[in-house]
C-alpha atoms as one frame of an Amber mdcrd trajectory, in Angstrom:
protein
 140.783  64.763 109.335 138.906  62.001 110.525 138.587  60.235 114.207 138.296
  57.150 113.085 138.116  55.676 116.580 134.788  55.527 118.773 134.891  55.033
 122.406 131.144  55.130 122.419 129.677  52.838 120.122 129.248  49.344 120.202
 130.787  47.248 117.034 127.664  46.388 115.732 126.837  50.013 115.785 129.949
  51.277 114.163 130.316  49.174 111.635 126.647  50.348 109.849 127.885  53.923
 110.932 131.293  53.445 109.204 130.056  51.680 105.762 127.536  54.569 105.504
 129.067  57.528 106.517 132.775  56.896 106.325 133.983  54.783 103.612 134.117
  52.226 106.448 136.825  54.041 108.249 135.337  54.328 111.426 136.042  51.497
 114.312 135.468  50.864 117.787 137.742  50.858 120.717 137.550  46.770 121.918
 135.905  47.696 125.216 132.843  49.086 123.087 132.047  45.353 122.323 130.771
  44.976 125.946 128.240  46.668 125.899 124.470  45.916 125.491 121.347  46.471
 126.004 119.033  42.981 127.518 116.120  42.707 125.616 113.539  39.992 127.219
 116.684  38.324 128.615 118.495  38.715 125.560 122.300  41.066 124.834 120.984
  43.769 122.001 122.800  46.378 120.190 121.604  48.563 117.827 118.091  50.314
 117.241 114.701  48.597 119.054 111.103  49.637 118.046 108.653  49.527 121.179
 105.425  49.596 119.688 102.360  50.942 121.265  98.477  50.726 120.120  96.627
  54.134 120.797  94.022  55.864 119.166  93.809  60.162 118.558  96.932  60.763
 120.642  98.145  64.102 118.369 100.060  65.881 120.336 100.473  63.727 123.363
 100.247  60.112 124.572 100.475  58.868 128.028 100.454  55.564 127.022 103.724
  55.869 124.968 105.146  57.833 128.059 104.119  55.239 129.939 106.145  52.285
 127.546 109.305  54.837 127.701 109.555  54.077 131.237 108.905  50.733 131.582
 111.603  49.942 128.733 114.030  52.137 130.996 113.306  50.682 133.959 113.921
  47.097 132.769 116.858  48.597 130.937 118.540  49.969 134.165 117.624  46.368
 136.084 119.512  44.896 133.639 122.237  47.191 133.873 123.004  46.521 137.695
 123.840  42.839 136.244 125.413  43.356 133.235 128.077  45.817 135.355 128.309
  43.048 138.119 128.667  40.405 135.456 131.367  42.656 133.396 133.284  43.388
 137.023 133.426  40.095 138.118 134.654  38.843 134.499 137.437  41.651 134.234
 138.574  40.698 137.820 139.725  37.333 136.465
């Protein structure tokens, strides 16, 4: 038996999800297509490589801790806008 709804996932998501795992069975429920994540001003979905230069960092790397945050915080500034932005346009 197969789910072939997700409330979680944006389209863009699903749909390479659903050709290659699912026979392309799997879809999104509509609201899914709101979401996004602003990259340099921009709506994303999907995967995003964040690419940091370092040099004999093995086990651990501050400097790739350090680019984890910063993508979350501009992530979660982004967020506060995008929710205003989606609240404001569903109040219409």
């Amino acid at each position: 038996m197969l789910l072939d709804l997700t409330w979680r996932m944006h389209p863009d998501v699903t749909s390479f999800v659903s050709r290659s795992f699912y026979e392309g069975r799997l879809g999104s429920e509509a609201r899914c297509a709101t979401q996004a994540v602003v990259v340099d001003g921009i709506d994303t979905t999907g995967l995003r490589a964040s690419f940091v230069e370092h040099l004999g960092d093995r086990v651990r790397s501050d400097a790739e801790a350090e680019r984890v945050r910063e993508v979350i915080a501009v992530s979660y500034t982004h967020l506060d806008v995008y929710k205003r932005q989606s609240e404001s346009r569903s109040s219409l």
